[in-house]
C-alpha positions, 0 to 999 in steps of 0.5 A: 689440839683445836680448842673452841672456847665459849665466850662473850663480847665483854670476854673479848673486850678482856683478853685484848686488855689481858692479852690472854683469855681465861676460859669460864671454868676451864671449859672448852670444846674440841674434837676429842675421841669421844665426838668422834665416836658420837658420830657414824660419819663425818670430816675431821671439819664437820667433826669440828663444826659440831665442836664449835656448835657445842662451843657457841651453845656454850656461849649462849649459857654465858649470856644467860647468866649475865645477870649483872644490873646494868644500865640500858645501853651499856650492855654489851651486845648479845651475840654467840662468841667462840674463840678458837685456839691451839693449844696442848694442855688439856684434859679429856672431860667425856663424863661431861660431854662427848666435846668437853675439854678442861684448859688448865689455865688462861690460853695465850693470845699467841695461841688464838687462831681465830674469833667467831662472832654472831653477827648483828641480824642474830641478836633476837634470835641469841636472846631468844635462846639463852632465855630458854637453853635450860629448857631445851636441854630438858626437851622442851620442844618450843625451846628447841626450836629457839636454839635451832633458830639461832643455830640457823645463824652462822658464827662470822669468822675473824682474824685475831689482828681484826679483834679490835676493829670488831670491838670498836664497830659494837 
């Protein structure tokens, strides 16, 4: 299954190191059964579009609970990161949204498919929405107009062989 994890540039900073990505909590999105039915209409890629928007929401949260003191300029950029991987050991979490997955354990560098990654015009708009993702959830409208701002950015698309290039340039 096509899996779309949340992640950070510090996460992709990691699983170069590792070799492996450890999904925060085992959470991941993808094209489950559920989304399908969520939807009236819609491709299999429009259907894992919506996964992959999930998935960079998801990030966002990430970026939002970031709260370790760190020195100005050491920080890393905040941009949306989602990796997308295949993989076969997962569960089914509709209890928590129609696109949730549970991963049970680190996923392979081998199984990453590819790595999507805001680019640098996005970073306002990125921090704008993490500082008001809850509210949104909660209907604040002026939040949901951040998120749909940022979500007006589309997620750059990288080969994993790329990673280290990306990495080096931020």
């Amino acid at each position: 299954m096509r899996i779309y994890v949340p992640a950070t540039i510090g996460m992709l900073r990691q699983l170069l190191d590792d070799e492996e990505l450890a999904p925060v909590g085992g959470t991941a999105f993808a094209l489950t059964p559920a989304l399908r039915e969520a939807y009236t209409s819609g491709t299999t890629e429009e259907l894992e579009y919506a996964a992959l928007t999930d998935a960079a929401r998801a990030s966002l949260r990430l970026l939002a609970s970031d709260s370790d003191p760190v020195e100005v300029g050491d920080k890393e950029p905040p941009r949306r990161v989602v990796v997308s991987a295949d993989v076969d050991d997962v569960t089914l979490r509709p209890d928590l949204d129609d696109s949730v997955v549970k991963v049970s354990g680190p996923v392979a560098m081998t199984a990453i498919a590819a790595v999507h990654v805001d680019a640098p015009e996005a970073e306002q708009a990125v921090l704008a929405a993490a500082e008001v993702i809850d509210d949104a959830d909660l209907g604040d409208e002026d939040a949901e107009l951040a998120l749909g701002d940022v979500e007006d950015h589309e997620l750059a698309w990288y080969a994993l062989q790329e990673l280290p290039f990306l990495l080096e340039l931020m």
